[in-house]
Structures are given as structure tokens and as C-alpha cells.
C-alpha positions in Angstrom: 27.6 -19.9 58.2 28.1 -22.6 55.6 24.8 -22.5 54.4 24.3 -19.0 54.3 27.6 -19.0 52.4 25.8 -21.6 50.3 23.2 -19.4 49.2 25.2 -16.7 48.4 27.3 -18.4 46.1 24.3 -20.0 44.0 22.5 -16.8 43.8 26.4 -15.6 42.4 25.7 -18.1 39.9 22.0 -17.3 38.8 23.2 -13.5 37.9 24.4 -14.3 34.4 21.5 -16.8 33.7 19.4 -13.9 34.6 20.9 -11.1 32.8 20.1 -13.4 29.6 16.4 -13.6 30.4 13.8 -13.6 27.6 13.0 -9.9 26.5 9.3 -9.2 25.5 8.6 -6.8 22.6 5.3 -5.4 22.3 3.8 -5.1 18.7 0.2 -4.2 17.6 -0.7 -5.6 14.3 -3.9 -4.5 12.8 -6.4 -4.6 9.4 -9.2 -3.3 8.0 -10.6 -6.5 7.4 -11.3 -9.1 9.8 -10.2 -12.2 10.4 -13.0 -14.4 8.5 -11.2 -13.0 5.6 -8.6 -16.0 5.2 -5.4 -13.4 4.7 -6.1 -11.9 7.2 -6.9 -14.6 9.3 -4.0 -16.1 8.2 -1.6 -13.0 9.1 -2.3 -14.3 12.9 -2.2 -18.5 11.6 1.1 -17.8 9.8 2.5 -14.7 10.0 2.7 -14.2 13.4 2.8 -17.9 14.8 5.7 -18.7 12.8 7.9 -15.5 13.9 6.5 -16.8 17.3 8.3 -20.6 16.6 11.0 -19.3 15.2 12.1 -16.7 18.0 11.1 -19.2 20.5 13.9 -21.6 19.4 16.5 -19.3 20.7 14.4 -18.1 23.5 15.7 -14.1 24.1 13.0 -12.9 22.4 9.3 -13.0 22.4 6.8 -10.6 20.5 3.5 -9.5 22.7 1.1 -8.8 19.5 -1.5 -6.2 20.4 -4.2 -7.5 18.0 -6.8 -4.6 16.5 -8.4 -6.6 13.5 -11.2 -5.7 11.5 -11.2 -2.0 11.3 -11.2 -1.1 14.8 -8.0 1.1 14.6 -8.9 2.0 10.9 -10.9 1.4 7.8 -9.8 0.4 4.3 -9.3 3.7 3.0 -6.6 4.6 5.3 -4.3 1.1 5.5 -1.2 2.5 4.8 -1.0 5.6 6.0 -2.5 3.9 9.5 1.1 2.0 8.8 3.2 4.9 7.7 2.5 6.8 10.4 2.6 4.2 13.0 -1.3 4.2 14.1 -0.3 0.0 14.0 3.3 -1.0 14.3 2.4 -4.4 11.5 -0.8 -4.0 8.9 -2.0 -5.0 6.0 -2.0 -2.2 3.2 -4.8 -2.9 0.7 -3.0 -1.4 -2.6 -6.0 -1.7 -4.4 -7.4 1.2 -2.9 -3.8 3.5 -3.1 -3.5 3.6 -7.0 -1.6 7.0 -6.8 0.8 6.4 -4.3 1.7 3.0 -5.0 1.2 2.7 -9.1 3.6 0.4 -10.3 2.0 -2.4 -7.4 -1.6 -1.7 -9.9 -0.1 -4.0 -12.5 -2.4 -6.7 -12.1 -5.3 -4.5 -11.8 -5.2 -3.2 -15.4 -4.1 -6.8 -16.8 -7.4 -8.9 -16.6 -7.5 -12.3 -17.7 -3.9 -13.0 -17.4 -3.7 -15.6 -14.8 -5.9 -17.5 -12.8 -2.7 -18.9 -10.6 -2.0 -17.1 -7.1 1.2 -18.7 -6.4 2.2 -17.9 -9.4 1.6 -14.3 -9.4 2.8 -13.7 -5.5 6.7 -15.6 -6.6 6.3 -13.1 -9.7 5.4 -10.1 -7.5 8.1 -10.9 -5.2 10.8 -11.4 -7.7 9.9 -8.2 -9.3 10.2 -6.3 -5.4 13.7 -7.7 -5.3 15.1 -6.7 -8.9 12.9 -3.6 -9.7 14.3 -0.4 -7.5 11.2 1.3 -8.5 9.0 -0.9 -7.2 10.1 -1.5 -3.7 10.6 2.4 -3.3 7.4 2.9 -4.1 5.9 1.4 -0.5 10.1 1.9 1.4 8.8 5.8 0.7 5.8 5.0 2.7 8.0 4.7 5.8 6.8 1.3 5.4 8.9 -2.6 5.2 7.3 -5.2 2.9 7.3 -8.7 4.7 4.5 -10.7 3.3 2.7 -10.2 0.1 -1.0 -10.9 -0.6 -3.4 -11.5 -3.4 -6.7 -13.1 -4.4 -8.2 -16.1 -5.5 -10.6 -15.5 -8.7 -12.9 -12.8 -9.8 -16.3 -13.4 -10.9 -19.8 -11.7 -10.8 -22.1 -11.7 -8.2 -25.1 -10.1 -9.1 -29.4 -8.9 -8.1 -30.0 -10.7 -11.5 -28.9 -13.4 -14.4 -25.9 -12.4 -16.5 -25.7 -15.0 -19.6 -24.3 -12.5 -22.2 -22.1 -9.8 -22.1 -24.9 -7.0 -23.0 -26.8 -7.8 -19.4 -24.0 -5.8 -17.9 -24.9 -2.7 -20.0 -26.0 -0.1 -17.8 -25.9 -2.0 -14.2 -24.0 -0.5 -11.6 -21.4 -3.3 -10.4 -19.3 -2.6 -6.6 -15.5 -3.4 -7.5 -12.4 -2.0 -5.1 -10.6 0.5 -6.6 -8.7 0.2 -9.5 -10.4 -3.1 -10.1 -13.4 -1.1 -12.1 -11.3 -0.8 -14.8 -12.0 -4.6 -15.6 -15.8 -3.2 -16.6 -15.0 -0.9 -19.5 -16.2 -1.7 -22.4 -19.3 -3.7 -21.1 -21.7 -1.1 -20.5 -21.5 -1.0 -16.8 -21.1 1.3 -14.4 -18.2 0.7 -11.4 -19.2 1.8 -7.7 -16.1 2.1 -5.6 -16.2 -0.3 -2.3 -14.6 -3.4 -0.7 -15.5 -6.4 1.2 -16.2 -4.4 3.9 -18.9 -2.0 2.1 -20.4 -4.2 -0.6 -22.9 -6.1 0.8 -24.9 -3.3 2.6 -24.2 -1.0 -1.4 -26.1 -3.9 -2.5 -28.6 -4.2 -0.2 -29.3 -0.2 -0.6 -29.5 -0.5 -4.3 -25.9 1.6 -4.2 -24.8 -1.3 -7.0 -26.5 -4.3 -8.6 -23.9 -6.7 -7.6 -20.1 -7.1 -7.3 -16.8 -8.1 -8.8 -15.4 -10.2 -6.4 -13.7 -12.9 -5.6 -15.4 -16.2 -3.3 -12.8 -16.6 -0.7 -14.2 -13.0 0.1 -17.8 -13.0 -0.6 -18.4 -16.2 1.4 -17.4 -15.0 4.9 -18.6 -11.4 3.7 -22.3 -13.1 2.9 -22.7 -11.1 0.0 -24.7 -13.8 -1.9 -27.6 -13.1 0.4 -28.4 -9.8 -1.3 -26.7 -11.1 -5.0 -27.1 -14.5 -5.6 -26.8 -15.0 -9.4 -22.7 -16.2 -9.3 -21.9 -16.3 -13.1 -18.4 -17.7 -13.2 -16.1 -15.2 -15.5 -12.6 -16.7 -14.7 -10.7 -13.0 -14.8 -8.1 -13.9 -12.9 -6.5 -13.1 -9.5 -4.9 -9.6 -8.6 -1.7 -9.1 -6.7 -3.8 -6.9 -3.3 -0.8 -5.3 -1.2 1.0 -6.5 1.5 2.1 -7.4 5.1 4.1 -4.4 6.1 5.8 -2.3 9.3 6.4 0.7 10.0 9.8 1.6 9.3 10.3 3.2 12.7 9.2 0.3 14.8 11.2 -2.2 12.7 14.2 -0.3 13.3 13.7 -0.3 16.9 13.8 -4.4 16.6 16.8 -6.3 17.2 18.8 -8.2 13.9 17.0 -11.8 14.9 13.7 -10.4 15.2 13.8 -8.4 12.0 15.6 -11.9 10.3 12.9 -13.8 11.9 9.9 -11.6 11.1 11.6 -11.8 7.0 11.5 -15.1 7.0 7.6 -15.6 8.6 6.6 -13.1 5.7 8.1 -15.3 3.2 6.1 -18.2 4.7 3.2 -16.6 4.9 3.2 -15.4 1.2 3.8 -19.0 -0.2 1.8 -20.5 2.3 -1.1 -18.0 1.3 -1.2 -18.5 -2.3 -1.3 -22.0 -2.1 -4.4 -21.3 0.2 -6.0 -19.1 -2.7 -5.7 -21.7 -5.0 -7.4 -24.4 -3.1 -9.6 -22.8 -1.4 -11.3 -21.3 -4.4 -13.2 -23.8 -5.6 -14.3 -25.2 -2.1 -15.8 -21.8 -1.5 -17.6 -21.9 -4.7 -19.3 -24.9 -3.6 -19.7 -23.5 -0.3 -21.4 -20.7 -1.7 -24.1 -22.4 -3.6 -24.4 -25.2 -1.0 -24.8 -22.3 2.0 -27.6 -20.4 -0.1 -29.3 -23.2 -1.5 -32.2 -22.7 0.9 -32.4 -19.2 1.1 -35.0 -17.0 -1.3 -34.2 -16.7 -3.8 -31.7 -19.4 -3.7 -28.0 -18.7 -5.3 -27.6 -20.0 -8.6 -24.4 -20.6 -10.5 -23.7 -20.5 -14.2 -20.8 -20.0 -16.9 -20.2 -17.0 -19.2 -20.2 -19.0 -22.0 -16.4 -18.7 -23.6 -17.6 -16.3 -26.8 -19.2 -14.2 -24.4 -16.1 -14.4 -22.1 -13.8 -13.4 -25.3 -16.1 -10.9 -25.9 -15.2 -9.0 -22.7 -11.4 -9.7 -22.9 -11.9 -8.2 -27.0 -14.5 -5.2 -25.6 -11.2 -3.8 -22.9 -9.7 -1.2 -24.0 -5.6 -1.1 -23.9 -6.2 -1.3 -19.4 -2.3 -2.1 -19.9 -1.0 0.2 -22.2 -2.7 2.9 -20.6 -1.1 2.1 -17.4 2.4 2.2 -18.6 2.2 5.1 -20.5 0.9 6.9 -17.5 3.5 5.2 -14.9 6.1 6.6 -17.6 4.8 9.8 -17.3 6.0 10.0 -13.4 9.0 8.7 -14.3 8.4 5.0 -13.8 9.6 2.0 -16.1 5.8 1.2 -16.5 6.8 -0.6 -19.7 9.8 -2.4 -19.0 7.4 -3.5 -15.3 4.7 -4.6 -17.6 6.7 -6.6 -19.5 8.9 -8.3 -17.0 5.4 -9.1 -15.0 4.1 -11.1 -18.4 7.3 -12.6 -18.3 7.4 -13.7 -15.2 4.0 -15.2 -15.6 4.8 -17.1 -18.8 7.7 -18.2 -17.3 5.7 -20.4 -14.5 3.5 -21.6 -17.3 0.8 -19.4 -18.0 -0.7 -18.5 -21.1 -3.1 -14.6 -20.9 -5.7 -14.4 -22.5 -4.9 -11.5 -24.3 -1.1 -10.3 -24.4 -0.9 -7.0 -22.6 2.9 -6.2 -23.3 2.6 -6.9 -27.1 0.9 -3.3 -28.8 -2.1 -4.6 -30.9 
């Protein structure tokens, strides 16, 4: 009898400690791009193993990630309505490619030359989410939440032959995604529409000549196999989109998952522009080292600076443009310009060409 009451009063006392028991959310989190492609990759290295440490320090909440990378729920054309209308609960929306829904986020993509610093231009973006209403409405709209932000290391050309001035570009048809085409008006050549995930087989199929890209994306892509003449240009890196969830799912979450999912995006963006910057210059090397033996080999070379200032001198106002047309929708396109210059000058850079000054 003693015993029996024994148990009973110890399973009395397990009830609470059981009513407190872990609860496990279920979350799929998904990209067009795999995970070669370091953000992305690092969307499951950071993003999602540090809301993992940090839930797991309290212990009532863990997150089951359903993970559908690399375009198996969707491709890049469709990464944030795939988000919007909760296809994936967490993606990555490629803003490059969604000009007309989200055009203040474009800023970078019609200011070439301005800065060659990611982290830099990721603390600017952020900064300008938090005091610009315009700009965070512009993805909120979306059904969407902004958690992480992304960007790229440096764009250069990748091309079928040797670019050593400015007028070898005339006529070529160069693969660039989206908006970034803009970045080849005034040199003679002809923009293809594509991204990482359609560029190497356009060149391959004579679709384009070669790319504008950037070398944390062309390495894990391969695309030097089918253009291997890198001529460094230095244009700069472009603010790409973001980490974001559906606005449905997130309100579904309790507060400490939401506060800790916040503070993993936050981590990630710093922790990924750092990445951009160091990586850059290793995958250069990587580049030329990894198709050294192939035929014909990959060869690197400099625009030489005139024909570099030539380009930034040939652009038509990209910036100007851009505003005037983000004022016509009823945006602060100026004022957005301008604070994003700022900002950048602020963390020490110096553009090559001031886009917020009228020339």
C-alpha cells in the first residue's frame, strides 16, 4: 500500500514538469538557389542554427525546419510570391528579379560603382528599413516579415572572349539578373535576363556571351567553364533581397520565437556581409586556380582604370532615372537615394560617381 501510494504521489509530482514539456513547431524554409550558394547555405549555418541555440536555452520551444532548397518548391521568378502566399513558411526573396513590386529595395541596382563594401551596404540597408516607412511597406505589403537581409560580393565580367577596352562590349549579349542590366547601357551591349541558376547553360547555348556576375556565385555555379575570360571591373556589390516569412505563419509563433527568429536574422545579415567581403577575393583565386587546367584555361585580367572610368562616364543618369520614376508612384525615391549615399559615405566610402548630386 505504501508503495503504491508512493508511486502515486511522484507521478502527482511529474504533472507540472510535464505540462511545461518542449513544444515542437514545424517550419519549412525554402530557396531558389541551393545551398552551394554561400547565403543560402548560410540561411541553414546561421539563420536557422542560431534561432536553434537560442530557443534551446530556455528549452519550451524547438523549430522542426522542413528544408526545400534549390528550387524544388519554386524557381527564382516566383520567390516572393512562393513566400506571400505561404508555398514556404521562411524564403529567400531575390529582389533583383521583383523591380515593380518592391522598387525602392532597386536602389543599389541603378547606383553602380558606389561601393565595393557589403557590410557596409547591408547596416545601410537595414537602417534605411527601420527609418524609411516606405521602404519596409514595400515587402510588409507582401504579406511578408523581413528578418535577414542579403547582398553580394563584387560584380565583374565573365565572358566567351577577352574584354581589355570598353568598345569589346559593343554588341555582345551579356546574362545579368534583372534590374542589374541597367549596369550595361552605354557600352554597346545587349542584357539577357537570367540568374545563377540559368546562366551557365544561356551561355553554353550561345543565349549570351558571358555574364555579369559576381565570384562567390560563379564559382559554385561553374560558369567559368563555358566563360572563362574574368576581366575584373570592381562595380560594386548590390543589396539582393532578403530572409523573410510569411506574415501568417509568423503570427501563428509565440513572442520568444518571433524575438528569437529577429535576433538570428540580425546575425545572419552581419555575419553574411562579413562573409562577402572575405570570401571574394578567395574565390577569385579559386576561380583561376580551379580552371587553370581546363581548355581553354580561365584567364584573369584588369579593366584598366580609363577604361573603367569610361564605363562609369558612358551610364546614363541609372539613379536619377530611378527616383524620378519611384516619385511617380508616390515614393520618396529622392530623399531614399540620397539618405542611401549618405549612409554609405557615412561608413567611409567614397562612389565613383555621385548619384544624388544632378550633373
Amino acid at each position: 500500500m505504501r508503495i503504491l501510494f508512493g508511486l502515486l504521489a511522484a507521478g502527482a509530482i511529474a504533472l507540472p514538469l510535464a505540462a511545461h514539456a518542449q513544444e515542437t513547431i514545424k517550419l519549412t524554409v525554402a530557396s531558389s538557389h541551393p545551398t552551394t550558394i554561400p547565403w543560402v547555405g548560410m540561411i541553414k549555418s546561421h539563420f536557422m542554427a542560431e534561432t536553434d541555440r537560442i530557443l534551446a536555452e530556455k528549452g519550451n520551444y524547438k523549430i522542426e525546419w522542413q528544408e526545400a532548397f534549390g528550387g524544388t518548391l519554386y524557381k527564382a521568378n516566383a520567390t516572393l510570391t512562393s513566400v506571400e502566399q505561404g508555398v514556404t513558411d521562411v524564403g529567400w526573396v531575390f529582389s533583383f528579379l521583383e523591380g515593380a513590386k518592391l522598387p525602392l529595395s532597386q536602389v543599389s541596382t541603378y547606383t553602380p560603382f558606389t561601393t565595393s563594401n557589403p557590410p557596409a551596404q547591408l547596416a545601410t540597408m537595414a537602417e534605411l528599413l527601420d527609418a524609411v516607412p516606405e521602404f519596409r511597406k514595400e515587402w510588409e505589403q507582401y504579406n511578408l516579415v523581413v528578418l535577414g537581409l542579403t547582398g553580394t560580393d563584387g560584380y565583374d565580367l565573365y565572358t566567351k572572349t577577352p574584354i581589355t577596352k570598353l568598345d569589346d562590349l559593343n554588341g555582345m549579349k551579356i546574362s545579368a539578373p534583372g534590374v542589374l542590366g541597367t549596369w550595361l547601357r552605354g557600352t554597346g551591349a545587349n542584357a539577357v535576363d537570367g540568374s545563377l541558376t540559368s546562366f551557365y547553360t544561356d551561355i553554353q547555348t550561345g543565349v549570351s556571351d558571358g555574364v555579369l556576375s559576381l565570384a562567390l556565385g560563379v564559382l559554385p555555379a561553374k560558369l567559368y567553364e563555358v566563360a572563362p575570360y574574368l576581366t575584373r571591373v570592381r562595380m560594386g556589390v548590390a543589396f539582393s533581397g532578403a530572409v523573410a516569412i510569411n506574415r501568417d505563419s509568423w503570427d501563428g509563433l509565440p513572442a520568444e520565437v518571433q524575438e528569437a527568429m529577429t535576433a538570428a536574422g540580425a546575425f545572419y545579415t552581419e555575419a553574411h556581409g562579413k562573409d562577402l567581403l572575405e570570401r571574394h577575393e578567395m574565390a577569385i583565386a579559386k576561380i583561376v586556380e580551379t580552371g587553370a587546367s581546363q581548355t581553354p584555361p580561365v584567364v584573369l585580367s584588369e579593366l584598366p582604370a580609363e577604361e573603367r572610368q569610361r564605363w562609369v562616364d558612358a551610364l546614363p543618369d541609372l539613379a536619377g532615372e530611378w527616383a524620378a520614376a519611384a516619385e511617380a508612384k508616390g515614393l520618396p525615391g529622392k530623399a531614399f537615394l540620397s539618405a542611401y549615399m549618405d549612409g554609405l559615405r557615412k561608413r567611409g566610402e567614397t562612389p565613383a560617381r555621385a548619384w544624388d548630386k544632378a550633373e
